[in-house]
N, C-alpha and C positions, 0 to 999 in steps of 0.2 A: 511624346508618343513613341512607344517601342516599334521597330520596324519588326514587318512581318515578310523573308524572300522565302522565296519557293521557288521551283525547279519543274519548268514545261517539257515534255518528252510524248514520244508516242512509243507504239510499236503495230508494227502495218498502217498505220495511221490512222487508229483508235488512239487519242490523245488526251492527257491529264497533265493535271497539275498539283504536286506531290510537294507539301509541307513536312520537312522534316523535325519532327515533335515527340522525340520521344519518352517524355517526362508528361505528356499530355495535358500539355497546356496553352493551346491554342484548339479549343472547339470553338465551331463555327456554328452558325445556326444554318438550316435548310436557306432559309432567305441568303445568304450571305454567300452558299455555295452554289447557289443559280446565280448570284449576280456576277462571280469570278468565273463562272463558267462558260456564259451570256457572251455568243461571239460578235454580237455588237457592241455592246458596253462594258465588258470584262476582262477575261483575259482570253477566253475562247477554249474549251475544251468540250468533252465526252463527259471527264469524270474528276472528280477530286479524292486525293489518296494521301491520309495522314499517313505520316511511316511512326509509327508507337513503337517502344518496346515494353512487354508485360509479361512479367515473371523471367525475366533473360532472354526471352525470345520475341523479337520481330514480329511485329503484329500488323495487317494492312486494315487501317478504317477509310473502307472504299465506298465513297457517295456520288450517287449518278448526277448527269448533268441537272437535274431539278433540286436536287438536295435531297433528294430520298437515299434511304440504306438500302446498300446490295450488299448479298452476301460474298461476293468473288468477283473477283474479272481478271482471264485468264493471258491478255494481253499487259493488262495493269500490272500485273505482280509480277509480270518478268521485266516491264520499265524501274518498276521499285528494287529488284535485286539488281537492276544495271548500276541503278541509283548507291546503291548499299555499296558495291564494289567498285565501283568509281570514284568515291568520294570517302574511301577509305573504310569503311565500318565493317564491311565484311572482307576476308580473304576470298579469291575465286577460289570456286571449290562447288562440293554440294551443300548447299545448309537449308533449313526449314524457314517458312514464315507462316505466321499462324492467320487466319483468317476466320471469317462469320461462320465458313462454311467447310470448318477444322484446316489442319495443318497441310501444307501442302510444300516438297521438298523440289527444290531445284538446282540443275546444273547451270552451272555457271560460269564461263571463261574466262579470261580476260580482257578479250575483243571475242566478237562473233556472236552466233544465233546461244540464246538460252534453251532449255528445256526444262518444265513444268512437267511434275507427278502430279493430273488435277485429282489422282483418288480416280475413286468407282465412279462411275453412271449405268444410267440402267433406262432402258424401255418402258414408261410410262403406261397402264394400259388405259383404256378409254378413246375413244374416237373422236376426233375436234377437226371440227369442217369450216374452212376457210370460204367467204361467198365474194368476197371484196374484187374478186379478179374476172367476173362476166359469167364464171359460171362454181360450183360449187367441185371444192377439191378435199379431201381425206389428206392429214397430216400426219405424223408420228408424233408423239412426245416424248419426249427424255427431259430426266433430271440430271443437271449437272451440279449439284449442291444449287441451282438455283435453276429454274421453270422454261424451256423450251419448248416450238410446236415448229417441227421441221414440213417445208411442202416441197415437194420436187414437182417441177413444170418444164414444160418443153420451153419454152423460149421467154426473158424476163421481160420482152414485151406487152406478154400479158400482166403483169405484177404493178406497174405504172407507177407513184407519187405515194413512196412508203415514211410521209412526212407522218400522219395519220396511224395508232396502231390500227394493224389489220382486223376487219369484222370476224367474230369466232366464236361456234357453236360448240361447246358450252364458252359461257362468258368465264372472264379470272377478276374475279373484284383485285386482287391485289397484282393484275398484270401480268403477263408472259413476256419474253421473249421470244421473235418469229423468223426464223428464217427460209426464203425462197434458194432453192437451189437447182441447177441445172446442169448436166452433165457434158463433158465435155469428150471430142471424138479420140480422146490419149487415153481418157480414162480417170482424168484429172475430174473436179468439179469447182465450177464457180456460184457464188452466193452474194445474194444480196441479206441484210437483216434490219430489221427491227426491233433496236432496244428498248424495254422500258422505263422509261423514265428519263430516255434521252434522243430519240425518231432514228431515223437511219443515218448509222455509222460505218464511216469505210471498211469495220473489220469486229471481230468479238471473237475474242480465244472462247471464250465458252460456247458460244454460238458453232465454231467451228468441228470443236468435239463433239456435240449434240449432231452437228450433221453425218460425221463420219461415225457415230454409232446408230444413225436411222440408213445411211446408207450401208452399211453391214447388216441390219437387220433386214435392208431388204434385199438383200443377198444371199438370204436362209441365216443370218447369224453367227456365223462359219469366225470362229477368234480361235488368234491374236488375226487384226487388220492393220492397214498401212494405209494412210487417204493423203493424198496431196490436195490442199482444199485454196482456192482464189476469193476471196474479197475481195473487194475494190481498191483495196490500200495495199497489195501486193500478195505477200505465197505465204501457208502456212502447213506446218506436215502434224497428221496427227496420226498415233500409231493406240489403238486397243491391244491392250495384252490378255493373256488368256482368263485372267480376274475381273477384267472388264473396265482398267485402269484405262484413264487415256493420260497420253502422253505428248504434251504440245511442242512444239519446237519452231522457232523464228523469231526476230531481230528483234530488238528495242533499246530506244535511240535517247539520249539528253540533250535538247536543244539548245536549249538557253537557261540562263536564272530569270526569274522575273520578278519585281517588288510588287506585293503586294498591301503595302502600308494605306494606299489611297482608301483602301475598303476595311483597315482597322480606325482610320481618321470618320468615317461616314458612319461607322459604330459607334462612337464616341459621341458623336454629335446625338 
């Protein structure tokens, strides 16, 4: 049986487990990337992130912790250009990795925080009312190449056990991401969220840019912005420019290697 390693890492600690594949030949089935991702029985992660390359360029095939396909995850693809220039395949620099939810370019050092071009987002229109929290709240939505519904609330006490996606008027047969955010007295803001397809995790770059373009929206709109945004897994800065690009910036980390052959032997069988 051929061994299959792969390489566990976070960044703010949103964490994945990134098979390096780029002749694409290790697909996995959705069963198989819940079970490597299964922090009881697996290896424990957020997300699984083949690293491809197609047509000469760095491709991310990013599946959430159930095994369903996302189109992006903005914490993910700056652990994968760690990955790329750590392990030799890229020079630090700026270079592109192409994604579900088009190409997306970043800086890259050789130690230190990364930054991601995630592209445009934009202010979703539509009204989508949260009840989940004792009483009824009006969200923003923005797209970030994949589905957002931002709530700001005075205190995350009210927000409680975001094991659960949050109830929401209109429904998303194919899921949102949700995140709760609360301001802080510097001006900073802290967030909790709610992934789809994976419950609440310490952190989501895209999650983060969707709040710092609903928090400038409710600002009057007023671009380029600059948000310093808090997760729970640490600091993340996002900056809008006057196209309505955001621009992510913070840490991501390579923990260890880890084998996962146990889970090509269990396919086998």
């Amino acid at each position: 049986m051929m061994s299959l390693l792969a390489t566990y890492g976070h960044g703010t600690e949103n964490d994945f487990v990134l098979i390096f594949d780029p002749d694409d030949t290790q697909q996995l089935s959705s069963e198989e990337v819940a079970q490597i991702c299964n922090r009881e029985r697996g290896i424990g992660a957020d997300g699984l992130i083949r690293i491809l390359k197609r047509d000469g360029i760095w491709f991310m095939d990013y599946r959430n912790r159930d095994g369903s396909i996302a189109e992006m995850c903005g914490n993910g693809i700056r652990v994968m250009a760690r990955y790329l220039v750590d392990r030799g395949h890229r020079q630090p620099g700026i270079f592109p990795i192409n994604t579900r939810s088009g190409k997306k370019f970043l800086s890259v050092p050789e130690v230190g925080d990364i930054t991601v071009n995630m592209g445009q987002i934009a202010i979703e229109p539509g009204e989508v009312i949260c009840d989940d929290i004792n009483e009824k709240i009006s969200g923003i939505r923005v797209n970030v190449g994949n589905p957002h519904a931002v709530f700001f609330v005075e205190s995350f006490e009210r927000v409680g056990d975001l094991k659960e996606p949050p109830r929401l008027s209109p429904t998303f047969p194919d899921g949102i991401n949700v995140e709760f955010v609360q301001e802080r007295k510097d001006g900073e803001l802290d967030m909790r969220v709610h992934e789809r397809g994976v419950g609440e995790t310490r952190s989501c770059g895209t999650g983060t840019c969707a709040v710092a373009m609903a928090a400038t929206f409710r600002e009057g709109g007023n671009l380029p912005s600059k948000w310093v945004i808090h997760p729970p897994g640490g600091r993340l800065v996002v900056e809008i420019d006057s196209h309505s690009n955001a621009i992510l910036t913070g840490p991501a980390l390579l923990v260890r290697d880890v084998d996962l052959t146990a889970f090509l032997d269990k396919r086998a069988k």
